[in-house]
Structure formats: structure tokens, C-alpha cells
C-alpha positions as CSV (number, residue, x, y, z in Angstrom):
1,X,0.0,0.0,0.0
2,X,3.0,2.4,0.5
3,X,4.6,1.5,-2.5
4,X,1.2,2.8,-4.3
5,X,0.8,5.7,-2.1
6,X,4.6,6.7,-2.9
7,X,4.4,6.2,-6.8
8,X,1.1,8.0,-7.0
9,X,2.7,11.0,-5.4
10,X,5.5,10.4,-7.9
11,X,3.6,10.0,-10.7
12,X,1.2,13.2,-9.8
13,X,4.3,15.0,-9.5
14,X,6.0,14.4,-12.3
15,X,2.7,15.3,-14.6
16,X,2.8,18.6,-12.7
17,X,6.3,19.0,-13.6
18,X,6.1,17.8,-17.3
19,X,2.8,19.5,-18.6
20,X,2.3,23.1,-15.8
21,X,5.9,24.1,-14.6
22,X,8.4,23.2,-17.5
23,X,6.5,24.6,-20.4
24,X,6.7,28.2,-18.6
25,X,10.9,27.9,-18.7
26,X,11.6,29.8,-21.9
27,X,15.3,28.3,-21.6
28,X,14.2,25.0,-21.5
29,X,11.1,24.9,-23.7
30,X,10.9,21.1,-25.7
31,X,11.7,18.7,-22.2
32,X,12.0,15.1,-22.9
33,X,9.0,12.9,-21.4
34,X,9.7,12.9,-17.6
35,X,7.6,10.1,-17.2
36,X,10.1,8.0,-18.3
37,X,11.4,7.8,-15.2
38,X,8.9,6.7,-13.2
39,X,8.5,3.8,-15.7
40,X,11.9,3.1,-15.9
41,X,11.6,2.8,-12.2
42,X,8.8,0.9,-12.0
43,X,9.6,-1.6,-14.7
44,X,13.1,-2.3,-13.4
45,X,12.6,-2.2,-9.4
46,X,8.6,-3.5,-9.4
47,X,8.6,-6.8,-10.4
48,X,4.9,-7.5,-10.1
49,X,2.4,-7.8,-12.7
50,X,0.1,-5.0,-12.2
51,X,3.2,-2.6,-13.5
52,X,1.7,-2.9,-17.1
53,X,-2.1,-1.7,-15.9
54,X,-0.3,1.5,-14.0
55,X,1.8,1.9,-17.3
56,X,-1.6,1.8,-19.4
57,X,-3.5,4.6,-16.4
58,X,-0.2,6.8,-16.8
59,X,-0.1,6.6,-20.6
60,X,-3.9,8.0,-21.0
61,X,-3.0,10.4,-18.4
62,X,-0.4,12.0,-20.6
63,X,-2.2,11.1,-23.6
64,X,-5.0,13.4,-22.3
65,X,-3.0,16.1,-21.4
66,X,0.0,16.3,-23.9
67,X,-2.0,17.4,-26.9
68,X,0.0,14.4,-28.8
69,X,-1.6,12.3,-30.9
70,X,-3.5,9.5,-28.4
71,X,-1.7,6.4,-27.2
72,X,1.6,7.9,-28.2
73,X,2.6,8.2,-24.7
74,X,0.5,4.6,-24.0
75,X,2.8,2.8,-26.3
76,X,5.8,4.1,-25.5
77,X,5.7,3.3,-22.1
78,X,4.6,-0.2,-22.7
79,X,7.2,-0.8,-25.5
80,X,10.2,0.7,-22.6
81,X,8.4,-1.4,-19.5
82,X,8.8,-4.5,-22.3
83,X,12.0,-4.0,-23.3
84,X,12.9,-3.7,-19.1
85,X,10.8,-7.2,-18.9
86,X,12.8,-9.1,-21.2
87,X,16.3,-7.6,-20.8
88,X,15.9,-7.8,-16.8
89,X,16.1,-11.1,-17.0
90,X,19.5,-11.5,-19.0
91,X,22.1,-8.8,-17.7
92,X,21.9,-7.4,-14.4
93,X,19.6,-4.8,-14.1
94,X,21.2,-2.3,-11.1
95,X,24.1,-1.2,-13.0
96,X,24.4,1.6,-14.2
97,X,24.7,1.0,-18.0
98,X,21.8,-1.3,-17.6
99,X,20.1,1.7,-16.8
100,X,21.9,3.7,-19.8
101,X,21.0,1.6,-22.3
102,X,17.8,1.4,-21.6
103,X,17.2,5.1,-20.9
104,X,18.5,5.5,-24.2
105,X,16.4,2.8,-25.7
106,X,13.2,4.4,-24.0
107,X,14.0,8.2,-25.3
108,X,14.2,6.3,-29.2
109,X,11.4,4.5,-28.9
110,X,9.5,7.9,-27.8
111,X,11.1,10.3,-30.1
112,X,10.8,7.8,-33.3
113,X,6.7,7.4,-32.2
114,X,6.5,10.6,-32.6
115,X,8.4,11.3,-35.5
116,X,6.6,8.6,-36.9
117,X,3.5,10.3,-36.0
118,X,4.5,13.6,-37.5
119,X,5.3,12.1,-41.1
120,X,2.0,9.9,-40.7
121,X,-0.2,13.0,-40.2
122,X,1.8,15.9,-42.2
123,X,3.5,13.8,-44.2
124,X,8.1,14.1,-44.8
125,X,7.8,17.8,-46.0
126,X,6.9,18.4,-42.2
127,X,9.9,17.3,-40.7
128,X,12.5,19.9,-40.7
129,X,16.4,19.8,-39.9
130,X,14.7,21.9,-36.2
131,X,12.6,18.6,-35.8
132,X,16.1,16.3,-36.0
133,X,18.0,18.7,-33.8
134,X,14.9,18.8,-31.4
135,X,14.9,15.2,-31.1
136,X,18.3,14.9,-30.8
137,X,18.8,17.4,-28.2
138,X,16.0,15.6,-26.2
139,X,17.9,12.7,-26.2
140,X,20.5,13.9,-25.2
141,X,19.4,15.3,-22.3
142,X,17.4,12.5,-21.5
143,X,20.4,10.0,-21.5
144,X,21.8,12.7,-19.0
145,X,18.7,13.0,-17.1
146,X,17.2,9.3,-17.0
147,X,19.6,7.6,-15.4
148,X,20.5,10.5,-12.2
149,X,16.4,10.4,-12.2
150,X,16.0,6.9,-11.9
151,X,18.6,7.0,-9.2
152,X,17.1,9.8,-7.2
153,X,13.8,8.2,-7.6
154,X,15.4,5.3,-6.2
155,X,16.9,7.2,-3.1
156,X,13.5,9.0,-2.6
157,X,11.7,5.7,-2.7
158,X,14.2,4.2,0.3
159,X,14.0,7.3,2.3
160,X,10.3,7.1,1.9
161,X,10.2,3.8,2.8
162,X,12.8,4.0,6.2
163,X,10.5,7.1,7.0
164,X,7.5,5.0,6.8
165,X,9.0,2.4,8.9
166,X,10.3,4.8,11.8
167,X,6.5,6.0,12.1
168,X,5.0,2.5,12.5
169,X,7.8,1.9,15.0
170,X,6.7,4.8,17.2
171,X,3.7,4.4,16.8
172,X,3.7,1.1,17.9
173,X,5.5,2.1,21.2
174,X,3.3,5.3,21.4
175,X,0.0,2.8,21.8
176,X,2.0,-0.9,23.0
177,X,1.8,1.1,26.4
């Protein structure tokens, strides 16, 4: 239940952050999708089954509010939490490369849905040389900024945890008597 209560926080935060306060920085105007790290997160430290239904609730979340063409978001973050699934299992999956590579992975599989979706519904003429240096500037900073996220996300989510534990403890003395 404190796991939930922590990544529902997280996750309300973060669609704060990505769609009200980063849009109103003039010097950093096109962010990469900070949900990614909340599903990097929860695909590679959550090993239960209901990640994929959260994945699918936070998708049409963003999906809603991004003004991007529906189930970009959706499929992105399923196609990052599958690639986690299946990797997880052959290379460990705390290191820090790990992490890299799939940060990296994640950003692609974002930016090529949407470039994809660009040339579907404007067709080639569309995408302009700003297009390619926006997408690769957004990965860029996202192969900066995933992996330090995931980590503090991690760090948050131990301290959350150790603060939650303390509590019980005293409150257990508090009422034991």
C-alpha cells in the first residue's frame, strides 16, 4: 500500500512538472517525457504484474494532457516497460549501464513514435532539420537525465520507505503502552 501511495505521489508530480511548470521555462522549452522515469523505475525495481495496468493509467493520463496524438505516450511506455521485462532477465539490471542503455532505448522509442506520427499526419515535407536537432537534443538530455532520475527516484523511494518504517515503530511504542 506504500509503495502505491509513494508512486502515485510520484507519478502526480512528475505530470505537474512535465505539462504546468516546465513549459513556462523559456530556456528549456521542448523537455524530454519525464515520465520515463517513473517507468523506468517501476519496470526495473517493481517486479509484479500490475506494473503494465499502472503503465496503461499513466499513458492515458499523458495522452490526455499532452496534446499528442492518443496512445503515443500509452505505447511508449509499454514498449520501454517491455524491453525492461525481457532484458531484466538476462544482464543485471542495477548497473548503471543497464540503466543507460535502456534510458537510451526508451528516449528512441519515444522520439521515433512521434516522428513517426508527425510524417504519418503531415507527411516528410513536415519534418525539418529543427525537428532532428529537437529530437536529438531531447535525447540527449534524457540520456543525461534518466539515469541520475531513476537514481534519485530510487533514493526518494528508500527514504520514503525508512521514514514510513520509523512511524510505525513509534507508533507502535506510542500505543503498546
Amino acid at each position: 500500500m506504500m509503495n502505491f501511495i509513494f508512486f502515485s505521489f510520484v507519478t502526480l508530480g512528475l505530470v505537474i512538472l512535465q505539462t504546468v511548470v516546465i513549459p513556462d521555462f523559456s530556456w528549456f522549452p521542448h523537455s524530454f517525457d519525464l515520465m520515463i522515469i517513473n517507468v523506468l523505475y517501476l519496470s526495473l525495481f517493481s517486479p509484479r504484474y500490475w506494473v503494465p495496468f499502472c503503465l496503461v493509467i499513466i499513458g492515458g493520463i499523458m495522452d490526455s494532457l499532452s496534446g499528442a496524438p492518443f496512445f503515443l505516450h500509452t505505447t511508449s511506455y509499454l514498449c520501454s516497460y517491455l524491453i525492461v521485462f525481457f532484458l531484466r532477465q538476462l544482464v543485471f539490471q542495477r548497473s548503471a549501464v543497464f540503466v543507460f542503455i535502456v534510458s537510451l532505448a526508451s528516449v528512441c522509442i519515444y522520439q521515433g513514435l512521434v516522428m513517426f506520427s508527425v510524417f504519418l499526419l503531415q507527411g516528410q515535407k513536415e519534418i525539418a532539420a529543427t525537428d532532428y536537432r529537437l529530437c536529438i537534443g531531447q535525447i540527449v538530455w534524457a540520456v543525461v537525465g534518466i539515469p541520475i532520475g531513476v537514481r534519485f527516484l530510487e533514493t526518494l523511494h528508500q527514504n520514503f520507505l525508512h521514514a514510513v518504517k520509523q512511524s510505525r515503530r513509534q507508533m507502535a511504542r506510542k500505543y503498546r503502552g
